[in-house]
C-alpha positions in Angstrom: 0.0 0.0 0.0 3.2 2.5 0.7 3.7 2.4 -3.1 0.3 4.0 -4.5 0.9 7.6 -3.1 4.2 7.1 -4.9 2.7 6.1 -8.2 -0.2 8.9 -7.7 3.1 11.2 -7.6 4.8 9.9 -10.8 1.6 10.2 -12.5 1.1 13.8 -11.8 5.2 14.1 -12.5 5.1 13.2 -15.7 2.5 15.7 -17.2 4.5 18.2 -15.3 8.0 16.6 -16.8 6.5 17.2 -21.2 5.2 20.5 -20.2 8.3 21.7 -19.0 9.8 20.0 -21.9 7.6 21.7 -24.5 8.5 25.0 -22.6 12.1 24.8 -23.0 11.3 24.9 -27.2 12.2 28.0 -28.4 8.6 28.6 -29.4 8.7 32.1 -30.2 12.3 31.8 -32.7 10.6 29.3 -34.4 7.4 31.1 -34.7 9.5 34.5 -36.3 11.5 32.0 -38.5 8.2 31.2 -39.9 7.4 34.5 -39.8 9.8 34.9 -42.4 9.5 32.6 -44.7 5.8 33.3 -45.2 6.4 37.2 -45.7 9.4 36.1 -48.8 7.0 33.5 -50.2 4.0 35.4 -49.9 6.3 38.1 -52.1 6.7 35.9 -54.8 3.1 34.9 -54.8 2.1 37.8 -55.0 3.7 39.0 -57.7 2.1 36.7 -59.7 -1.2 36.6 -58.1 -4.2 38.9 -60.0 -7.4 39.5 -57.0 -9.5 40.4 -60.0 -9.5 36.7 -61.7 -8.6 34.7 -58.3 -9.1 31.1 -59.0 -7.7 31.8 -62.5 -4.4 33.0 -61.1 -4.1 30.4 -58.3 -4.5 28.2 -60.9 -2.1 29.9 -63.3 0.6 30.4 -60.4 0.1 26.0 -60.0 0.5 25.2 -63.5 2.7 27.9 -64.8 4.7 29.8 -62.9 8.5 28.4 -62.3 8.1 26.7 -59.1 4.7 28.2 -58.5 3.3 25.5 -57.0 5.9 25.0 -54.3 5.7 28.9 -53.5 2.4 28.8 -52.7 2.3 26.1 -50.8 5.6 27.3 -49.0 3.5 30.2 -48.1 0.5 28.4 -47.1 2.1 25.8 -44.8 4.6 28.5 -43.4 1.4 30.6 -42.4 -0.3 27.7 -40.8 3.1 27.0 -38.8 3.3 30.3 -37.6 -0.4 30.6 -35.9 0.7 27.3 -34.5 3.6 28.4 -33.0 2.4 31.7 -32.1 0.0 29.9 -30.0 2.5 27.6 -28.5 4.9 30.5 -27.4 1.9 32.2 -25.6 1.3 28.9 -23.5 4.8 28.7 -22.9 6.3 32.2 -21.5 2.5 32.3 -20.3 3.7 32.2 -16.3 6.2 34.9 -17.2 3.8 37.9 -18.4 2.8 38.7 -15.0 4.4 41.6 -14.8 3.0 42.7 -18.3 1.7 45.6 -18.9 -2.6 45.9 -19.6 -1.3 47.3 -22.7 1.8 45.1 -23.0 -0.8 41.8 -22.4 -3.7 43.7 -25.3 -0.7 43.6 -27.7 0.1 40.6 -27.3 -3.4 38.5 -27.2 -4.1 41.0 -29.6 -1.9 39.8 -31.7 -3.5 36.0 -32.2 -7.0 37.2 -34.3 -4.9 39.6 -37.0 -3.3 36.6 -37.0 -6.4 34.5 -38.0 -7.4 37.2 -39.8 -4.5 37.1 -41.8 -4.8 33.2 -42.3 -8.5 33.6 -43.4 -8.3 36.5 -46.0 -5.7 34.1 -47.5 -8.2 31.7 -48.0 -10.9 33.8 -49.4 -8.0 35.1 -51.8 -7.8 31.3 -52.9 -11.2 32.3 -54.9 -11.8 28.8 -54.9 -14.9 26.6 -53.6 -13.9 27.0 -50.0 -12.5 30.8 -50.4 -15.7 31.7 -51.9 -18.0 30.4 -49.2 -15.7 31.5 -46.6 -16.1 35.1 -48.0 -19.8 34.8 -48.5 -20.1 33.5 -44.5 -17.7 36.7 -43.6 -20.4 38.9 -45.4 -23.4 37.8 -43.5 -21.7 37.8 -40.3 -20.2 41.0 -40.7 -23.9 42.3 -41.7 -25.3 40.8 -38.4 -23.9 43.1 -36.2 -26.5 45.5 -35.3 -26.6 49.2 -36.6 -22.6 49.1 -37.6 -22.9 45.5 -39.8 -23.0 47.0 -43.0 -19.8 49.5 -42.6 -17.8 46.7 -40.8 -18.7 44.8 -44.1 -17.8 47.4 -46.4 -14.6 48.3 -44.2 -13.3 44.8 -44.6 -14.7 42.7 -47.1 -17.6 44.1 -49.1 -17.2 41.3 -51.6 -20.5 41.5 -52.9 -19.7 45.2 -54.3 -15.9 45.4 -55.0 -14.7 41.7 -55.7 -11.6 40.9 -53.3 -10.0 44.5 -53.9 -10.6 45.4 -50.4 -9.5 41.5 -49.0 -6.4 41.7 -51.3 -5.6 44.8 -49.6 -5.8 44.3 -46.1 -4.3 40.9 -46.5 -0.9 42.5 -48.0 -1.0 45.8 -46.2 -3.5 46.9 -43.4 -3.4 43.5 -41.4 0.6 43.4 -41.8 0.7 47.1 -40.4 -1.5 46.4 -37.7 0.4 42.6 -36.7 3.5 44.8 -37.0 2.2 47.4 -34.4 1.0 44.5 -32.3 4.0 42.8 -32.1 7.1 45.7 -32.4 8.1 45.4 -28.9 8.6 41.8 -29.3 10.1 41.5 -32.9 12.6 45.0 -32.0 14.6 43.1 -29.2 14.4 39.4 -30.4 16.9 38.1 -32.7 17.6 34.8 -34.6 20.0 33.5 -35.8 19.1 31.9 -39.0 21.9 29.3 -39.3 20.7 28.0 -36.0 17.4 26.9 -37.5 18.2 25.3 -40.6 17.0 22.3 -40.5 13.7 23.6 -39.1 13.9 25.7 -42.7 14.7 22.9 -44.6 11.9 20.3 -42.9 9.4 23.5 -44.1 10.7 23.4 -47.6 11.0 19.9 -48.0 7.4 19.5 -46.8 6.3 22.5 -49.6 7.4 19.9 -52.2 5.8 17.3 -51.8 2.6 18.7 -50.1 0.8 21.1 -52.5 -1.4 23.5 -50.6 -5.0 23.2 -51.0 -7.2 24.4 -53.8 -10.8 23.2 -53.9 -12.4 23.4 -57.6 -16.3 24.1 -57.8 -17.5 20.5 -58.0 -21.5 19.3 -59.0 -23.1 18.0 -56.5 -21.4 19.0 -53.2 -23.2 20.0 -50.7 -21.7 20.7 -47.5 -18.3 22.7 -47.7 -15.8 22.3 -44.9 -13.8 25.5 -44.4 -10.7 26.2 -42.7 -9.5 24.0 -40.6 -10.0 27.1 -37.1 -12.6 28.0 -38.9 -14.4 24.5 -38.6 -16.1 25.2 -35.4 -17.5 28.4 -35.8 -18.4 26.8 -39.4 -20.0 24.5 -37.1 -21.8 26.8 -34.5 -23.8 28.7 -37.7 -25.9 25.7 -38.4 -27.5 25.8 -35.1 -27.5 29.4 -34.1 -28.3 33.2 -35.7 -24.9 34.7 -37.3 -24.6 37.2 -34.5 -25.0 35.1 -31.8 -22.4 32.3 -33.8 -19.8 34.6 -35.7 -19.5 37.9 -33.0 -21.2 37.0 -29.6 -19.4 33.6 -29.5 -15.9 34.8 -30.7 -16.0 37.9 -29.2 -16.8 36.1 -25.3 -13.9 34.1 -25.9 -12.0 37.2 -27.1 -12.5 38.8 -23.7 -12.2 35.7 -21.4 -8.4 36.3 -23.2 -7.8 39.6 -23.0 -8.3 39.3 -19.1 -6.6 36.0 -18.9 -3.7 38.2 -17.5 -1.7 36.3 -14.8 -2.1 39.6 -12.4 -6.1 39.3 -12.6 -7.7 38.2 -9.4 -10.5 36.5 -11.2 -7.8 34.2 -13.1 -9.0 31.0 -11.9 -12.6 31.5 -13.1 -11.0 32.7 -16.5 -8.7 30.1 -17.5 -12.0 27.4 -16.2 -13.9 29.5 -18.9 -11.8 29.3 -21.8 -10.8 26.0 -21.2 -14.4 25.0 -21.2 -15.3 27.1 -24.1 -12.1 25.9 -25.7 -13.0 22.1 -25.2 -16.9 23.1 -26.6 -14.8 24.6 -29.9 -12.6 21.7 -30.3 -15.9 19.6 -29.9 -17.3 21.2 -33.0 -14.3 21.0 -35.1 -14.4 17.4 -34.5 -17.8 17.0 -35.8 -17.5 19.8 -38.7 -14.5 17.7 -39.7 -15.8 14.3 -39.5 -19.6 15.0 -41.5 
């Protein structure tokens, strides 16, 4: 009988023991590395990419630009990698921000939805089967917001009337700026050195060869679309509930629980049981969004 309080403590050791291990990753180097590589990719992309005929060009940048294909796919898996480890870096130095700021900690939570953002104009951009519907869902959500919804919609999508002009744009310039902003303090005093991380680089590139990214052609008969892949619950949410209540009450609860997810908060305990809960309903959703 001596030995089960000793096993009970080896039990609770070793959750302890991999989540110390996953913090000792240099999270946030690896997240700026991808950083990188998704800005000089998305360079090259866009160079060839036209917003006025998108599928066209996607298309046209797969089949016939010089190594078109693996650019874009560079780009996309890069991007993916980056929210990922953007994520990761915030669980990590998560005990250490206590001494943040309000405005310090609103920069960098802040920081997560440009990210998505970011990550989701890039599939509208796509213009194909999912990037269309994913623009079309944007819309109505956007126009669900009471009194405002129609000038949030023509602030940041407004697909209906201009085409992707205005998505195009803040994909490659306003949510750039603002990420940029967000994230200054961190990016002005961290440095990496590249050579240090080349085999991370070359495990990215070597994965963009063989893995195209995605593009979805309009297909007869389909009739359920699955969008992106943090997109999936939400996607999810919309079948049983209003747009306002699914697309802006939802997110934006979980966007607060967040923003005063500060370690210094008083309330944190209640917090982090809220977004966990409302984290583990999410992941609930994706499961089944991803699954029908």
């Amino acid at each position: 009988m001596s030995l089960l309080p000793d096993f009970r403590h080896s039990l609770l050791h070793i959750p302890r023991k991999y989540f110390s291990a996953l913090q000792e990753i240099k999270w946030g180097a690896w997240a700026l590395v991808a950083l990188y590589i998704s800005l000089v990719s998305g360079i090259i992309v866009g160079l060839q990419y036209d917003y006025l005929n998108s599928f066209y060009s996607t298309t046209a940048i797969d089949l016939l630009a010089p190594f078109g294909r693996f650019y874009r796919s560079l780009h996309f898996y890069s991007s993916q990698f980056f929210l990922f480890c953007c994520c990761a870096h915030l669980a990590a130095v998560y005990p250490k921000t206590q001494n943040y700021s309000p405005w310090e900690w609103l920069r960098l939570v802040g920081s997560l939805p440009i990210v998505l953002l970011l990550l989701f104009t890039g599939y509208i951009l796509r213009g194909d089967n999912t990037g269309s519907s994913a623009g079309i869902i944007a819309e109505n959500i956007m126009r669900a917001v009471p009194f405002i919804g129609r000038y949030l919609n023509d602030l940041l999508f407004s697909i209906t009337n201009s085409g992707l002009r205005k998505v195009y744009l803040h994909h490659v310039i306003t949510l750039d700026l603002v990420l940029l902003i967000f994230l200054w303090n961190h990016l002005r005093i961290y440095r990496v050195k590249i050579r240090e991380y080349l085999p991370l680089i070359g495990l990215t590139l070597l994965f963009s060869v063989f893995i195209s990214a995605p593009l979805e052609p309009d297909r007869l008969g389909i009739s359920y679309i699955s969008g992106p892949w943090f997109f999936l619950g939400l996607q999810e949410l919309l079948r049983y509930f209003s747009p306002l209540l699914a697309g802006i009450v939802a997110p934006g609860l979980f966007l607060v629980l967040l923003l005063s997810a500060s370690p210094a908060n008083k309330y944190l305990r209640t917090i982090l049981f809220l977004s966990g809960l409302l984290l583990s309903c999410y992941a609930v959703l994706t499961v089944i969004a991803w699954i029908r």
